[in-house]
Each structure stands twice: as C-alpha cells, then as structure tokens.
C-alpha positions, 0 to 999 in steps of 0.5 A: 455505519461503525465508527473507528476514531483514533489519535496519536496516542493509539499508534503502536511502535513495540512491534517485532516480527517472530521467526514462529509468530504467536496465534495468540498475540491480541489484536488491536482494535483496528485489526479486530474490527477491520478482520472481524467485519471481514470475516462476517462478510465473507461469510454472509455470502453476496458481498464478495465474488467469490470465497476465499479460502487458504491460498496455495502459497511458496517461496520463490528460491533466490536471494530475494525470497519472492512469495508468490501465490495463487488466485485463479479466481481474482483473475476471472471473476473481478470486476471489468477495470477501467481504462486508463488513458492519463495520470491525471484523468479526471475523475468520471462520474458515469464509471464506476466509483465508490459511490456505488457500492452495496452497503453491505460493502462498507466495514466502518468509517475511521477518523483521526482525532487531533488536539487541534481537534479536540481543543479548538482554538475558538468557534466550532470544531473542525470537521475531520476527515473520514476515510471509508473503509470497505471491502474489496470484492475481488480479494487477493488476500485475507483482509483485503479492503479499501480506503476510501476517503470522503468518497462524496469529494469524488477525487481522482486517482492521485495521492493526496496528504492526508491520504499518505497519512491515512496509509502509515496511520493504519500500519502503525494502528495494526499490531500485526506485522503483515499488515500492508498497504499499497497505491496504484496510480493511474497508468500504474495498474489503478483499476478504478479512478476514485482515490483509494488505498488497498490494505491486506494482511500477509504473514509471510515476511517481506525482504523489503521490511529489513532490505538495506537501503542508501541514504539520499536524504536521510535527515528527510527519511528518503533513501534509495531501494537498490536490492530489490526493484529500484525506486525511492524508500521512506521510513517513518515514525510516530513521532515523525509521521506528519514531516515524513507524510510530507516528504512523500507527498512532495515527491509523489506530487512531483512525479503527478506533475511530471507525468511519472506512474508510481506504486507505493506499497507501506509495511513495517519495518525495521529502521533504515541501515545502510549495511547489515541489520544487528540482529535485534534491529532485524525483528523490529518492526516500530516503524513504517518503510514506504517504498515507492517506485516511479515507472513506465506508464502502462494505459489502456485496460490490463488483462486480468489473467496476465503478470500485471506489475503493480504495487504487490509485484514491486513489493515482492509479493506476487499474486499469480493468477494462472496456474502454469506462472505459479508453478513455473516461474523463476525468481529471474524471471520475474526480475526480467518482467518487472524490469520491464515496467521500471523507468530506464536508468538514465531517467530513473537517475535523472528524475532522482538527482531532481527530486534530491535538489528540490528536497534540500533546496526546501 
C-alpha cells in the first residue's frame, strides 16, 4: 500500500479561486496521488459500479446559485445502505464495513507527521494515526473517496478529533480550491456504520466558500450560517488548526450526546466577515469554512432515487439522480425540501444559546 506521510509545513494557505481557473496550476502531492490513483481505478475497470464520465451539470437560478447535477447511475447501482435505527448505533461487525473491500479499492494510506513525533521525548516513537484512503464505488463526482481511519479499530459512525483533523488537514493538503470534504452522521443519511469522511473535487464555486456569516464566538472561530441552510460555521487555519479541530469536536460531541443528526461539509474559503467581502478577500481561499448542521433524525434505510438532504444538499451541491428533479426543480423548491430536514427554530435556537454557554464557560 502507498504511503502518503505530511506535516504542518505541507499545509497550503496561498490559495485563491480564479473567475477562469488555470488547467495548468501544478497539483500538490496529495491531489496527484489521490487523483492519479483515481484515475488508474477508474480505468482498470472492476473496482467502481459504474464509469463516470462528465456529469450534466447547472446552475439553479436565485440568489443562492444552488449547482445541481445528475448521476442516474449513483442512484441505481450503489450499494444497499444500511439501516440506520440510532446516533449512537454501535458498530456491527456482521454489515458491511471497510474492512471488507477489495484491495483494489484502496488509494494510499496518509499519515500526519508531528515534531512530537519526529523527536520523541524519550523511549520509542509514537505510533501515528493512519487514515486509509480509498475509493468510493459509487461515485458522485470526480475524485470521489474515503477516509477511513484505522479501519481495524471498527469505530461507529460518530466523529472523532483527529478525524476532524484529518478532514481540514487534507483541504489545506490540496491546491485545488474545489476540493470538499464532507460527514454524515447516523440518522443523517450515513449509509454504512464505520467512521468515514468523503472527499471529492467540485469545481463549480460554492456560495458557502464567501457567504457572510454572524459571530457567535468568534474569538473560538464559531459563527452562525444564516443565508444558506441555518446551522453553525467554523474557520480555520493552519496555524489555528488543532484549537479549532477542537471546537468542533466539542460541539459535535455535544450534538452525539444529546441525540442531535448533523452534517459537516469542509471546503476552503475566505475568512469569515460579517458583511460584504472586499473583493481581494473574496478569491481567498487560505483557510477551511467547516459548516455544520444539526437536523432532524431520519432512520431507517434512504430511498436511493429520492432528494436525500445530506451534507452535498446542505452545502449547496445537489446530486440529482432522477431526470425530471434535474431538470425541474426550483431553487425554492429545493429550500421547501431541505427545510424540512432542519431542526425547528425553537430548537435550532435552544441547542445554539447552550453550545454558545458551554463555549464561553471553557
């Protein structure tokens, strides 16, 4: 298995986004190994479901330049997902896992080196963490993988810090501004019960990479989204990275523990403002915007052909998979549906005011 080990000093911040992007900026080595592994899958034939050419893609007209897409195929020949009853489902060995997939599967193997790491103090080296990074069979966009970490600890599909870590780790590791990363918790459209991250690349522009945002706690990075589906936004750094991955965690921990769905979707973005970005600002991508949006609980196995809200739809990327909601449906339409998967305002603002309290009382 290919090796992939990176440090702080590999984190990219001199990153902006071009109104006609160059198709010869240099890729990183994390985008060349993860898209030329990719790539050489694809084209082995056996490994995906299907093959997946350019997708028919437009821009949904309205203020929140919704991208939508289509994969008819994602929607019929992916994998059966499980059925989902908790949050907090343990995890089953007898379904499927990562721990059963073809070899053929696996890209590389990535690993963060630290200086802790590097000059232990004393006695052996530390072990680090490795996070399996494999393709997904079922893709919905170019680049579409896995992170998987130490798929041999069998975690449950439930966050952890240094997967928080590993997911704003790797925007900053790509120089391509389109990179995304995203998390589905139980009830939350997680379709297998072994943590995992997904990562893809999407080139069209997102509002949520410039969107302003109101401060919560900004001294922390938390914010609250407003103008697209409301929910929580974080912005980190490389040099704030750690503090922020904890923030998160504290919040996503809280959410577990009070039985609360949630979807994170990272991508980089401009700093966070509370009004109108100046322009330079605007094409900045140094940092990661980590939205997150707790949600109403939806159990039981999805349909695969249905609208399923998850943490593409949230972000403002939808992946149609019939032809007729492709072509047919509204920005407002969209916002009626996802509507319906948000938490109510009440509790929306409840759950806020608490997570807010235990933010300033640490």
């Amino acid at each position: 298995m290919s090796q992939f080990t990176y440090s702080h000093r590999d984190l990219l911040t001199d990153i902006h986004r071009a109104e006609q992007p160059d198709p010869h900026t240099e890729l990183s080595p994390f985008d060349t190994l993860l898209s030329t592994g990719w790539r050489e899958r694809m084209g082995r034939g056996g490994v995906f479901r299907y093959r997946l050419g350019a997708l028919q893609t437009r821009v949904l007209p309205g203020p929140l330049s919704l991208v939508a897409q289509l994969n008819v195929q994602r929607g019929v020949e992916r994998r059966k997902p499980q059925e989902i009853q908790s949050i907090k489902q343990p995890y089953n060995a007898h379904q499927f896992n990562f721990n059963k997939i073809s070899p053929e599967e696996v890209l590389f193997e990535m690993s963060r080196v630290t200086e802790q790491s590097l000059r232990p103090p004393g006695g052996d080296r530390p072990e680090l963490q490795k996070v399996v990074v494999l393709v997904n069979v079922s893709p919905l966009e170019f680049g579409h993988c896995l992170f998987v970490p130490e798929p041999s600890r069998c975690l449950p599909q439930v966050l952890t810090l240094s997967a928080i870590q590993t997911g704003i780790e790797s925007v900053l590791l790509s120089s391509d501004p389109g990179f995304r990363v995203g998390f589905n918790s139980l009830g939350a459209f997680a379709s297998v019960n072994h943590l995992h991250l997904h990562c893809y690349y999407l080139k069209q522009e997102l509002l949520l990479e410039t969107v302003p945002v109101e401060p919560l706690v900004p001294e922390k990075g938390f914010y609250r989204l407003t103008h697209l589906p409301r929910g929580f936004l974080f912005y980190a750094e490389p040099n704030d990275l750690d503090q922020i991955a904890r923030v998160v965690f504290q919040v996503t921990e809280a959410l577990v523990n009070g039985d609360v769905a949630h979807n994170l979707f990272l991508t980089r973005g401009c700093p966070p403002s509370e009004g109108q970005q100046e322009e330079a600002q605007q094409g900045s991508r140094r940092g990661v915007r980590i939205a997150l949006w707790p949600r109403r609980s939806s159990f039981g196995a999805k349909e695969e052909t249905a609208f399923n809200v998850a943490l593409c739809e949230l972000a403002g990327h939808l992946p149609f998979k019939v032809q007729q909601d492709y072509e047919c449906l509204t920005e407002k339409d969209v916002k009626d549906i996802i509507q319906r998967y948000l938490l109510p305002d009440q509790d929306f603002t409840r759950l806020e005011r608490q997570l807010v309290a235990d933010m300033i009382d640490l």
